[in-house]
Predicted model as a PDB file, atoms N, CA, C, CB and O in Angstrom, pLDDT in the B-factor column:
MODEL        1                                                                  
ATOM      1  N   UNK A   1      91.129  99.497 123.544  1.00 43.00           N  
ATOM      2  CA  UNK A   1      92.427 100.136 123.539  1.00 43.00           C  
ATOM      3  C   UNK A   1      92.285 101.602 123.164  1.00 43.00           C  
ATOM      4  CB  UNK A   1      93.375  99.421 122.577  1.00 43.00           C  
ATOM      5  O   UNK A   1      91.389 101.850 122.358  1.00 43.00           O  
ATOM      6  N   UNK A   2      93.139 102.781 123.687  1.00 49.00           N  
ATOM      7  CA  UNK A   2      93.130 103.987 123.467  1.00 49.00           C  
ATOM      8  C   UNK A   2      94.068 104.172 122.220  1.00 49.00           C  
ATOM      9  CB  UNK A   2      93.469 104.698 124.677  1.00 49.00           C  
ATOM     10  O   UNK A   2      94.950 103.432 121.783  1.00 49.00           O  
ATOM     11  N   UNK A   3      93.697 105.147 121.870  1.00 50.00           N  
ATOM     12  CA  UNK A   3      94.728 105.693 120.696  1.00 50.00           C  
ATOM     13  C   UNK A   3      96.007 106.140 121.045  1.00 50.00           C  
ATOM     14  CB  UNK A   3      94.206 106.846 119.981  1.00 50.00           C  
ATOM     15  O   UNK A   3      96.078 107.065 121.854  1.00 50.00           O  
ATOM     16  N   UNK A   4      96.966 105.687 120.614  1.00 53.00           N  
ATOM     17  CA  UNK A   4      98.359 105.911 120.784  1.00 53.00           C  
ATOM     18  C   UNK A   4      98.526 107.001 120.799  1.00 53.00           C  
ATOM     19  CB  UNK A   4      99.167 105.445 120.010  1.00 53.00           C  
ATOM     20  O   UNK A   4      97.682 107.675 120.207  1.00 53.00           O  
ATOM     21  N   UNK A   5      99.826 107.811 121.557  1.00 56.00           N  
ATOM     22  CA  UNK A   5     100.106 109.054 121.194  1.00 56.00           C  
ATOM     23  C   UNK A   5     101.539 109.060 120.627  1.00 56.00           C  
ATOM     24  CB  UNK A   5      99.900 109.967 122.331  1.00 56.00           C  
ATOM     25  O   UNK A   5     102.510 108.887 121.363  1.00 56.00           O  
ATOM     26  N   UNK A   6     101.645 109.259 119.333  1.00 62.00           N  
ATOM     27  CA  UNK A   6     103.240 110.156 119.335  1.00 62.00           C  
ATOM     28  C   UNK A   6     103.771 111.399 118.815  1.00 62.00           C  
ATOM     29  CB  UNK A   6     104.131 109.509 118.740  1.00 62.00           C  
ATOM     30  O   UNK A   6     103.105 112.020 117.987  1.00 62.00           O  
ATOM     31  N   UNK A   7     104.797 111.796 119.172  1.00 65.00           N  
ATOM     32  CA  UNK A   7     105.001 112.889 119.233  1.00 65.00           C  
ATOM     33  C   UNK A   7     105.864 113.692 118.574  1.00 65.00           C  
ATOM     34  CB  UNK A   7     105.098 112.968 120.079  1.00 65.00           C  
ATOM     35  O   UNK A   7     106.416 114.785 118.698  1.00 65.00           O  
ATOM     36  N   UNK A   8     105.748 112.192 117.356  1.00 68.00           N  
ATOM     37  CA  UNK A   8     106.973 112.441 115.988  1.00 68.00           C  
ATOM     38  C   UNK A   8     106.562 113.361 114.929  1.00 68.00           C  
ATOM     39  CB  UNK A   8     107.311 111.001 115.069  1.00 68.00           C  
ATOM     40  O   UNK A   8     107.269 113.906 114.081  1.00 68.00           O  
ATOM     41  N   UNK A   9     104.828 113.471 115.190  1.00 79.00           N  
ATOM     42  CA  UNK A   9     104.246 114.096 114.038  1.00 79.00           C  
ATOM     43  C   UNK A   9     104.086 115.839 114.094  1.00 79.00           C  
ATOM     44  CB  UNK A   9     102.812 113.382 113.885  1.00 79.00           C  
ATOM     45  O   UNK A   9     103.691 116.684 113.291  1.00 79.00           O  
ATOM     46  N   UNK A  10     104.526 115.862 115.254  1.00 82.00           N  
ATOM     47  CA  UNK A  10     104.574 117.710 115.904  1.00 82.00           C  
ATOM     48  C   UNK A  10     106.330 118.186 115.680  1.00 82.00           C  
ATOM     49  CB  UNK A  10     104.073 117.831 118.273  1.00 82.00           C  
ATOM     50  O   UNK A  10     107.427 117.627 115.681  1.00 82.00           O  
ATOM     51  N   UNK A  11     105.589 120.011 115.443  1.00 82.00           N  
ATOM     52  CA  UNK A  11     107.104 120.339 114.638  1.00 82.00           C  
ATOM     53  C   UNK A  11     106.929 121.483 115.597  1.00 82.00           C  
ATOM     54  CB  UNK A  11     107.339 120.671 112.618  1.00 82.00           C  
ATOM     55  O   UNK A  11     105.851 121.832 116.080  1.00 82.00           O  
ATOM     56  N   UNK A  12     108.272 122.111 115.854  1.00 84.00           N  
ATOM     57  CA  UNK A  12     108.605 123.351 116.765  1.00 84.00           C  
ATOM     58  C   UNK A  12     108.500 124.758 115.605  1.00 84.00           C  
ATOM     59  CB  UNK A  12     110.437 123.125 117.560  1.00 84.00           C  
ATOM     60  O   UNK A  12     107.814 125.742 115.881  1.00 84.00           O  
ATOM     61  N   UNK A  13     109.275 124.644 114.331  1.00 83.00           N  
ATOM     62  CA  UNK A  13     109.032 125.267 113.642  1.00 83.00           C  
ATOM     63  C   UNK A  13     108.610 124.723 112.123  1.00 83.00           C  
ATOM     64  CB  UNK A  13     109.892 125.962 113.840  1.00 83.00           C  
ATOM     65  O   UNK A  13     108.437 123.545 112.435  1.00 83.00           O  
ATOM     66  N   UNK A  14     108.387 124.758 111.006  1.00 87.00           N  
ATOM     67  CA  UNK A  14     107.812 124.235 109.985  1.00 87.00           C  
ATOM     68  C   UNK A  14     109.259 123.247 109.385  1.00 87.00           C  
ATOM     69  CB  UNK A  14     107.109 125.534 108.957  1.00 87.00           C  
ATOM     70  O   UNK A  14     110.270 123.703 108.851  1.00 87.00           O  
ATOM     71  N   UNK A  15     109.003 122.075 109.628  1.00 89.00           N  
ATOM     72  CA  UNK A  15     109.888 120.576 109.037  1.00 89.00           C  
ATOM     73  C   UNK A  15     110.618 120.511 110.024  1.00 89.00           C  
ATOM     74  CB  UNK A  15     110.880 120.519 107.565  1.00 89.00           C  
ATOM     75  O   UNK A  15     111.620 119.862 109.726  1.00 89.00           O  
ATOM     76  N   UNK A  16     110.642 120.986 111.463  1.00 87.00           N  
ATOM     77  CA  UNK A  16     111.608 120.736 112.678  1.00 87.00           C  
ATOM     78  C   UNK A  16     110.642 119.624 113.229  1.00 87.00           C  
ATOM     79  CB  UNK A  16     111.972 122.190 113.837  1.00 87.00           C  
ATOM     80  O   UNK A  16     109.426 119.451 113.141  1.00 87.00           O  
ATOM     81  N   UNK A  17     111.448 119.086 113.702  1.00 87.00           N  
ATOM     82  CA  UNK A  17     110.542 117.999 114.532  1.00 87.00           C  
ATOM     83  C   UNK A  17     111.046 118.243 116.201  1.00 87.00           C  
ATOM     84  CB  UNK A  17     110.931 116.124 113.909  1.00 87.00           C  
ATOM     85  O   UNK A  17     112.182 118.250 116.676  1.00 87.00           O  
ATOM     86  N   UNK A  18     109.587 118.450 116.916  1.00 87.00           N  
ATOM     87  CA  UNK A  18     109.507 119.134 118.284  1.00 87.00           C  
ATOM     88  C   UNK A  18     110.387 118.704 119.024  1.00 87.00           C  
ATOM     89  CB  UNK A  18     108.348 119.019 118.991  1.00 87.00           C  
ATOM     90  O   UNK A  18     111.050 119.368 119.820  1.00 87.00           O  
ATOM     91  N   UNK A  19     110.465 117.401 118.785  1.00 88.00           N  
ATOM     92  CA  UNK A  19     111.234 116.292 120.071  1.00 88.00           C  
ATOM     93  C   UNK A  19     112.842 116.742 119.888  1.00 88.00           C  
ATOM     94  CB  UNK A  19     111.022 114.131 119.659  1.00 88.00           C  
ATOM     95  O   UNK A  19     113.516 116.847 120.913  1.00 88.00           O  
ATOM     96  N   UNK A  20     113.448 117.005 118.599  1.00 90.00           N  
ATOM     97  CA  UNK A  20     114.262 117.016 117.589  1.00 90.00           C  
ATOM     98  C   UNK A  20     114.665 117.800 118.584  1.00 90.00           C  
ATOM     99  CB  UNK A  20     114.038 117.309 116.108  1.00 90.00           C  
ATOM    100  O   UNK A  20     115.370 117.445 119.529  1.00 90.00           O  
ATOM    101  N   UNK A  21     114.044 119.315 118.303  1.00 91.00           N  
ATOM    102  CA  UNK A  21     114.349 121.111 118.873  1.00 91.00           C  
ATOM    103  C   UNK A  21     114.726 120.960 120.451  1.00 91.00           C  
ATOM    104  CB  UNK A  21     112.618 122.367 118.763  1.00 91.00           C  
ATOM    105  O   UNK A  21     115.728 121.397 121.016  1.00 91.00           O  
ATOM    106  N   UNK A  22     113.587 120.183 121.033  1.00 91.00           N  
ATOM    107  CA  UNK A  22     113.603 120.352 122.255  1.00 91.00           C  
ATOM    108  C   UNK A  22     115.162 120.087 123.170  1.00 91.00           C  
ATOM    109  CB  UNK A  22     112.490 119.489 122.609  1.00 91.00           C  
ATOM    110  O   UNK A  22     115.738 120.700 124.070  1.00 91.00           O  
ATOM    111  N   UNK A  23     115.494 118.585 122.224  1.00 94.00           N  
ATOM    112  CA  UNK A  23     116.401 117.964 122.790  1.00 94.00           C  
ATOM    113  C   UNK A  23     117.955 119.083 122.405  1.00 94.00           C  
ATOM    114  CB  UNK A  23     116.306 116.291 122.166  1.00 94.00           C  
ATOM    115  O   UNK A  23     118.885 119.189 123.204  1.00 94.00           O  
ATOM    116  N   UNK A  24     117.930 119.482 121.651  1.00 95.00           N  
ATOM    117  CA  UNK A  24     118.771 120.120 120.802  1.00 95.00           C  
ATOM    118  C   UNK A  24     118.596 121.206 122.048  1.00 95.00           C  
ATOM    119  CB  UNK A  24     118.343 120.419 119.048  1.00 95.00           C  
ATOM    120  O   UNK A  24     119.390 120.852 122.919  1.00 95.00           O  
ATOM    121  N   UNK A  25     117.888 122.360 122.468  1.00 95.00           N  
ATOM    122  CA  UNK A  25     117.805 123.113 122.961  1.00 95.00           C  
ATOM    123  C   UNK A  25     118.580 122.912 124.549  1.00 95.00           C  
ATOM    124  CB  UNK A  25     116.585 123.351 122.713  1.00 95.00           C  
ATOM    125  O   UNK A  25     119.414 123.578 125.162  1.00 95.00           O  
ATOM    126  N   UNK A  26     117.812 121.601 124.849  1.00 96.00           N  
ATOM    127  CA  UNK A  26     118.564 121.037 126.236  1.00 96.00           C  
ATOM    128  C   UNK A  26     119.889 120.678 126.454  1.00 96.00           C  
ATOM    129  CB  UNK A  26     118.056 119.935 126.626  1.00 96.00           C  
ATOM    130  O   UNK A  26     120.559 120.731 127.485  1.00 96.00           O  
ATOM    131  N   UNK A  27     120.098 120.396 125.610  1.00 97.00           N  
ATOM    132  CA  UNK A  27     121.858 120.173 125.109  1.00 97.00           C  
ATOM    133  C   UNK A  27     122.276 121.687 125.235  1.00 97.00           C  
ATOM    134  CB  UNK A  27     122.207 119.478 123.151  1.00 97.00           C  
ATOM    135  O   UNK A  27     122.582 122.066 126.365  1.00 97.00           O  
ATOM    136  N   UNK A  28     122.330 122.713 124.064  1.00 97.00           N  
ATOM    137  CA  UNK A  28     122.856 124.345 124.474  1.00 97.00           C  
ATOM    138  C   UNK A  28     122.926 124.476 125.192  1.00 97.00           C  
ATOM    139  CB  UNK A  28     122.464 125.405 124.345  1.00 97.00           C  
ATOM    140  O   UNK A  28     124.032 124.552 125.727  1.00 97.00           O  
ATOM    141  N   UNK A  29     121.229 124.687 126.155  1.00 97.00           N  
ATOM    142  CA  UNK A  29     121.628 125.291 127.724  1.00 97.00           C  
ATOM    143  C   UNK A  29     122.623 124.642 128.577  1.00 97.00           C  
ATOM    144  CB  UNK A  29     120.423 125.274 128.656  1.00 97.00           C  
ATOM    145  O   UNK A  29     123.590 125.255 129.029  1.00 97.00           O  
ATOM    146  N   UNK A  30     122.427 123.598 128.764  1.00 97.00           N  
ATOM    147  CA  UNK A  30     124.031 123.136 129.549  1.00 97.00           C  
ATOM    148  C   UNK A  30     125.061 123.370 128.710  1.00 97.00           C  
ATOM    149  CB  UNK A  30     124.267 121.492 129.954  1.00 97.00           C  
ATOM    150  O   UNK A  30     125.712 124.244 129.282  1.00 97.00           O  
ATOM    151  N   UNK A  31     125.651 123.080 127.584  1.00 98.00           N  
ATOM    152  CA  UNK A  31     126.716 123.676 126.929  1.00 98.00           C  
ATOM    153  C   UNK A  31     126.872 125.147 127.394  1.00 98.00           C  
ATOM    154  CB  UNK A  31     126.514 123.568 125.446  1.00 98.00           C  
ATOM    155  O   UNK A  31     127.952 125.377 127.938  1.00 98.00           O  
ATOM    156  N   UNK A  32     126.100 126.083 127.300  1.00 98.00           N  
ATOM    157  CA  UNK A  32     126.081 127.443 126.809  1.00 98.00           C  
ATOM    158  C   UNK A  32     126.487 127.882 128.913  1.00 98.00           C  
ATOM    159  CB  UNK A  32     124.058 128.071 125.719  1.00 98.00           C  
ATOM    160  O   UNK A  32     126.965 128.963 129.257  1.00 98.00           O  
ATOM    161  N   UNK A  33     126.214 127.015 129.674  1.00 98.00           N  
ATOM    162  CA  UNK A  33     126.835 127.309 131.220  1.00 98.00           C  
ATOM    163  C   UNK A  33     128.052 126.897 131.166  1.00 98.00           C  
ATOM    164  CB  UNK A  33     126.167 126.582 132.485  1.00 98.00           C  
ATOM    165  O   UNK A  33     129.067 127.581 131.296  1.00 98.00           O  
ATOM    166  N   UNK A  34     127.986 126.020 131.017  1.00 98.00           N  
ATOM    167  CA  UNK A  34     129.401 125.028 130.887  1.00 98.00           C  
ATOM    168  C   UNK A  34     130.381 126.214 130.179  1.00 98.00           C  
ATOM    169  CB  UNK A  34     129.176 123.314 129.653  1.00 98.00           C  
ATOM    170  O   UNK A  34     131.380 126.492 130.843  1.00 98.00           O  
ATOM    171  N   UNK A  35     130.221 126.871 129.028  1.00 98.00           N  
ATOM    172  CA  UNK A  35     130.934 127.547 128.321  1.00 98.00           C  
ATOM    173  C   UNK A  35     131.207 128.663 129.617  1.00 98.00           C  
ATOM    174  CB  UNK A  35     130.221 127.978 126.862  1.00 98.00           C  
ATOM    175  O   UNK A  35     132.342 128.847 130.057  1.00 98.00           O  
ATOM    176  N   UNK A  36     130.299 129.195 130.019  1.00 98.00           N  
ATOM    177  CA  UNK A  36     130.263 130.394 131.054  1.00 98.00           C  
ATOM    178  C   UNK A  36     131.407 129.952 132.419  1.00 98.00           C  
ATOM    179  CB  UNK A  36     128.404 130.596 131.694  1.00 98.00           C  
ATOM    180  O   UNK A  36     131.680 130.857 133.207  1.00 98.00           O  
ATOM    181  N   UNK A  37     131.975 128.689 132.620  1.00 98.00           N  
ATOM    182  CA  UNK A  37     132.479 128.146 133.786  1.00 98.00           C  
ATOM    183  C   UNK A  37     131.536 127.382 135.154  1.00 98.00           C  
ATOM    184  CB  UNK A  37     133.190 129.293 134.231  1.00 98.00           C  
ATOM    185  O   UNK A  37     131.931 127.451 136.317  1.00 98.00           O  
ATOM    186  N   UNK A  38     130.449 126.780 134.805  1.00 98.00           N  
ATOM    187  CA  UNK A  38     129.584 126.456 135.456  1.00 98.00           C  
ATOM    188  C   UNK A  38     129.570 125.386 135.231  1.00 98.00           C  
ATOM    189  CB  UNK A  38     128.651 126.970 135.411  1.00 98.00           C  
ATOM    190  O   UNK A  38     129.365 124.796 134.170  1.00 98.00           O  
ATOM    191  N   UNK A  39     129.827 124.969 136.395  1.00 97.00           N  
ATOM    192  CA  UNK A  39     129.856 123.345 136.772  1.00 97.00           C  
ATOM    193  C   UNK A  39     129.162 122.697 137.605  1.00 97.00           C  
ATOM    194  CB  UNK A  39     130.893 122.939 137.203  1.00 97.00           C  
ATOM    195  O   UNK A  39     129.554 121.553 137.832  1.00 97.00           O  
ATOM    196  N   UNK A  40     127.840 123.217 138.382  1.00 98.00           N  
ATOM    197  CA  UNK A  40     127.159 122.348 139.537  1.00 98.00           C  
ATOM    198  C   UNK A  40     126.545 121.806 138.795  1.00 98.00           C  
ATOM    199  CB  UNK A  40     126.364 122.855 140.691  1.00 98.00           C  
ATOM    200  O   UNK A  40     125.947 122.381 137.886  1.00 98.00           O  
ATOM    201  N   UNK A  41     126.528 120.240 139.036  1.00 98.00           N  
ATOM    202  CA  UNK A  41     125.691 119.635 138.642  1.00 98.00           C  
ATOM    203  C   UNK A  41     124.572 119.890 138.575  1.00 98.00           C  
ATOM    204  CB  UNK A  41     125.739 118.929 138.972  1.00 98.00           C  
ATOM    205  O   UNK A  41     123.952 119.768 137.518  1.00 98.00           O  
ATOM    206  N   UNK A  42     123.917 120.395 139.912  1.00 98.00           N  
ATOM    207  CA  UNK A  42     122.404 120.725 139.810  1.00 98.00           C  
ATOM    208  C   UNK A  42     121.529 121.625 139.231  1.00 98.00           C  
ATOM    209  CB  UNK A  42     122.075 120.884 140.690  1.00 98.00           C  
ATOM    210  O   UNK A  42     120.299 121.653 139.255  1.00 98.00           O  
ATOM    211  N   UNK A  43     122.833 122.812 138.381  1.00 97.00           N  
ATOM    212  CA  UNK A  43     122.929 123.896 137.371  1.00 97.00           C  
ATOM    213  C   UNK A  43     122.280 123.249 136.188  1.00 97.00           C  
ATOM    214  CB  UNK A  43     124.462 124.414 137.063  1.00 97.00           C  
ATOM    215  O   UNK A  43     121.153 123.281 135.693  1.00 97.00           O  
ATOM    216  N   UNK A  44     123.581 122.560 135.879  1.00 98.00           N  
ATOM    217  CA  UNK A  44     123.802 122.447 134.791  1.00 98.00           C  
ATOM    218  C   UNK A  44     122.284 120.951 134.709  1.00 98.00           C  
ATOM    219  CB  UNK A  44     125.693 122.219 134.510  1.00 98.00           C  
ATOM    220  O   UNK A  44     122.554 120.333 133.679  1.00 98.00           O  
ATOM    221  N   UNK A  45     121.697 120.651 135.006  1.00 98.00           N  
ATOM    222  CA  UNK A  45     120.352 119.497 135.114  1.00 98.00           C  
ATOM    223  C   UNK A  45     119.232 120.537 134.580  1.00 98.00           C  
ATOM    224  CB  UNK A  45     119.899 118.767 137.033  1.00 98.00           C  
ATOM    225  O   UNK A  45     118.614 120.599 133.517  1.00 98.00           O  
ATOM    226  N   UNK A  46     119.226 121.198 135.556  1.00 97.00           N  
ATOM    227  CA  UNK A  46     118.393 122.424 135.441  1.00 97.00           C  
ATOM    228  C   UNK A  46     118.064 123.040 134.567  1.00 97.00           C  
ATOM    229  CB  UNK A  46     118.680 123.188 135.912  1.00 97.00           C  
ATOM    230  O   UNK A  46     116.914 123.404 134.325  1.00 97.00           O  
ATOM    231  N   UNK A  47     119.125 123.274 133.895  1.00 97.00           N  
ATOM    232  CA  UNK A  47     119.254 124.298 132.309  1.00 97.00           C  
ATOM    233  C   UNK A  47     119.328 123.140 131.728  1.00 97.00           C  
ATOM    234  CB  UNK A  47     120.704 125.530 131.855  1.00 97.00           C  
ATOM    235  O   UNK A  47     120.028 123.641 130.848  1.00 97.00           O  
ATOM    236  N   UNK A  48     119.237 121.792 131.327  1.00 96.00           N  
ATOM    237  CA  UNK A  48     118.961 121.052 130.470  1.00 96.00           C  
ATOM    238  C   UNK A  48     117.184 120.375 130.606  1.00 96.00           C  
ATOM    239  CB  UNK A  48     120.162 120.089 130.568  1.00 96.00           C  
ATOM    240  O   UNK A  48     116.596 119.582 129.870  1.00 96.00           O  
ATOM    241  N   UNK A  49     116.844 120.904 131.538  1.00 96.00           N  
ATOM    242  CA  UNK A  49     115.563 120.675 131.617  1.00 96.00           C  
ATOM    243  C   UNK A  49     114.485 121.921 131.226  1.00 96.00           C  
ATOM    244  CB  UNK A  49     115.424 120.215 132.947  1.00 96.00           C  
ATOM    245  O   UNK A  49     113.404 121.982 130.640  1.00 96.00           O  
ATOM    246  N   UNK A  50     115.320 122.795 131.829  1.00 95.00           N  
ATOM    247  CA  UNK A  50     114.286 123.584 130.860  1.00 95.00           C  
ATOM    248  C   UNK A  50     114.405 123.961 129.879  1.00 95.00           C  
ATOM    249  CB  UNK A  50     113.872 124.486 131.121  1.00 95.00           C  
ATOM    250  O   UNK A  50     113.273 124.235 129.478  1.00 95.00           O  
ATOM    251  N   UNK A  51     115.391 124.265 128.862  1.00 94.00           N  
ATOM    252  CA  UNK A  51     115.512 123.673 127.457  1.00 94.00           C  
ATOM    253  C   UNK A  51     114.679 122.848 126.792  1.00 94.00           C  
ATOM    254  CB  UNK A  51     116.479 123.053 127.364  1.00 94.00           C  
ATOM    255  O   UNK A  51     114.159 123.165 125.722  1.00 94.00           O  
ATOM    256  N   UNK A  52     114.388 121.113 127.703  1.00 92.00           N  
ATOM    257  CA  UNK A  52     114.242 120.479 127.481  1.00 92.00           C  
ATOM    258  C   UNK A  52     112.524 120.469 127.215  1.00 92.00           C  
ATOM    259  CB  UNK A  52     114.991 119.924 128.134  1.00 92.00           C  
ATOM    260  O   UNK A  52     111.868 119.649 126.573  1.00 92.00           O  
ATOM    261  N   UNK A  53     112.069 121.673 127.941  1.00 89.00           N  
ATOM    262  CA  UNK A  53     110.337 121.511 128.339  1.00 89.00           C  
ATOM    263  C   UNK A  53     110.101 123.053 127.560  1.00 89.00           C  
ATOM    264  CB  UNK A  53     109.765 121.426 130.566  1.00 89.00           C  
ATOM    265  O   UNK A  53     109.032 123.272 126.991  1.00 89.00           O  
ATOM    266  N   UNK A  54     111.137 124.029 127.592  1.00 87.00           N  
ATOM    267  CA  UNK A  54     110.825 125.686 127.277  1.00 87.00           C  
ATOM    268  C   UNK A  54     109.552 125.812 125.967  1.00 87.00           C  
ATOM    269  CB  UNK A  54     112.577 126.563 126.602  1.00 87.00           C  
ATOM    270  O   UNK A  54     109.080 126.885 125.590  1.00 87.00           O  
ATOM    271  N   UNK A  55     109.089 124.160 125.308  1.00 83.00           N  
ATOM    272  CA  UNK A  55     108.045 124.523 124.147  1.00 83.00           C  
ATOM    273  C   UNK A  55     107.190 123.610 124.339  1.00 83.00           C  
ATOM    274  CB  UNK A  55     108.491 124.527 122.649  1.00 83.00           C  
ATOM    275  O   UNK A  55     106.795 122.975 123.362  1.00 83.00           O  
ATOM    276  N   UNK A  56     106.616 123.272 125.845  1.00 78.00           N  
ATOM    277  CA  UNK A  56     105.672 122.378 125.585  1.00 78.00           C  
ATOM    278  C   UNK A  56     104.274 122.461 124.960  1.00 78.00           C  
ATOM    279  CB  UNK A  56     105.555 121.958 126.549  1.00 78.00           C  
ATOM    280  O   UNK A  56     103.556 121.551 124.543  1.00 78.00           O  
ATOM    281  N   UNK A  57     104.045 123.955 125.008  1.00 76.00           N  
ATOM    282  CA  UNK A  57     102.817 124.775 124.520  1.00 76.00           C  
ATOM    283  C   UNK A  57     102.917 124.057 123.142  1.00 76.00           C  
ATOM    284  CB  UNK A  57     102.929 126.644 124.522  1.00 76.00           C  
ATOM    285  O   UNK A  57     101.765 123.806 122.787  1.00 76.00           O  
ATOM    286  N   UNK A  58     103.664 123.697 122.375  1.00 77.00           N  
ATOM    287  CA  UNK A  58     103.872 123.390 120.645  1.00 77.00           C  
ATOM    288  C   UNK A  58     103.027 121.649 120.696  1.00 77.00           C  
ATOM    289  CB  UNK A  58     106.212 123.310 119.998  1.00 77.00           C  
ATOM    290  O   UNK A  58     102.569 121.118 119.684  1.00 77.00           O  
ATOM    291  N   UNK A  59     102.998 121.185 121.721  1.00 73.00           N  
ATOM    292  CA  UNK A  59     102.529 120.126 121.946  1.00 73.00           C  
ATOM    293  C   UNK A  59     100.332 120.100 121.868  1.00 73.00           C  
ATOM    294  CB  UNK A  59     103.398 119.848 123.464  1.00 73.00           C  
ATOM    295  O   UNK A  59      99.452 119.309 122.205  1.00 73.00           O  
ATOM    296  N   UNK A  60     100.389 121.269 121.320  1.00 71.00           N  
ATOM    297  CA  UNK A  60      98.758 121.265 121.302  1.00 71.00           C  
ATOM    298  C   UNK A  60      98.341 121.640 120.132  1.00 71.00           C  
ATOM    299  CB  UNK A  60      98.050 122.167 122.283  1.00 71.00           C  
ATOM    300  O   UNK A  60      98.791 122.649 119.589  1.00 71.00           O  
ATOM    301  N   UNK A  61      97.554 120.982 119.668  1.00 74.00           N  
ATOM    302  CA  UNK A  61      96.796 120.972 118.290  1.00 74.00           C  
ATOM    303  C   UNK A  61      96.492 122.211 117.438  1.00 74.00           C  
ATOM    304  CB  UNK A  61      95.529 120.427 118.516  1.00 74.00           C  
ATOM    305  O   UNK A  61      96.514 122.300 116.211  1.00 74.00           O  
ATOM    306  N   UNK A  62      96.175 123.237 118.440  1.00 72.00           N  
ATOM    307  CA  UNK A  62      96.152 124.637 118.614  1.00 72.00           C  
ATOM    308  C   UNK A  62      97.058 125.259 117.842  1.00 72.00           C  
ATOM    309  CB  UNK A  62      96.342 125.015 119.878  1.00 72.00           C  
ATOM    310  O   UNK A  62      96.735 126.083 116.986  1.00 72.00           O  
ATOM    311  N   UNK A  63      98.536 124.829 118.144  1.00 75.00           N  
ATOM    312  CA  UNK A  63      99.814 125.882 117.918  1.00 75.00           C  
ATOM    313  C   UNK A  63      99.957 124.953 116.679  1.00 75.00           C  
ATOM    314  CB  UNK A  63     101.346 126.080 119.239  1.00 75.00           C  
ATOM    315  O   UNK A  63     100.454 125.630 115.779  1.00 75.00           O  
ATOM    316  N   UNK A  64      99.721 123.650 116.253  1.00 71.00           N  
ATOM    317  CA  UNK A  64      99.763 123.023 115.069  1.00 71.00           C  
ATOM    318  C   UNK A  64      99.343 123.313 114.075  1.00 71.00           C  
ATOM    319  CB  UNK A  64      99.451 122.194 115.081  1.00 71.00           C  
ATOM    320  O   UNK A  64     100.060 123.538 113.101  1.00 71.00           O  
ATOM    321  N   UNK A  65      98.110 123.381 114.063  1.00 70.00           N  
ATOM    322  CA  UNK A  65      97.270 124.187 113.106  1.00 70.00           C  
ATOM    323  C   UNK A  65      97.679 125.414 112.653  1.00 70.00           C  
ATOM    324  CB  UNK A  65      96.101 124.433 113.600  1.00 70.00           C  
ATOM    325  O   UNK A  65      97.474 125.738 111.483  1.00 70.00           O  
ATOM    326  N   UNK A  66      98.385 126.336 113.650  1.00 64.00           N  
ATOM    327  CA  UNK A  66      98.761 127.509 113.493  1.00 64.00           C  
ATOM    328  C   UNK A  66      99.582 127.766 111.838  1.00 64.00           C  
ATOM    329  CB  UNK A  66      99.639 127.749 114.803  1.00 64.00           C  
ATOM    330  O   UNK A  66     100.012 128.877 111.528  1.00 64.00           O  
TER     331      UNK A  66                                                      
ENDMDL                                                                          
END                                                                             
């Protein structure tokens, strides 16, 4: 068996938890269109996805250590 991965133990900023930020972030960006009068669905997906991904770099051992 391989070693599990999760992704509870990575932080975006010091005691944030990554998954926490990310999701949080993906939420704004569609809020923050929505606020603007923007309503396409395929907008508003969009800006919750990249929100949703804008810190995947934080996902490496690298920026952890940091």
């Amino acid at each position: 068996m391989g070693m599990a991965f999760s992704c509870e133990k990575f932080e975006s900023h010091p005691g944030v938890p990554l998954k926490e930020h990310l999701k949080t972030v993906g939420k704004n960006a569609r809020k923050t269109l929505e606020e603007q009068g923007i309503s396409d669905p395929s907008l508003l997906e969009v800006a919750e996805i990249i929100g949703k991904t804008h810190d995947f770099g934080k996902y490496t051992q690298f920026f952890q250590q940091m």
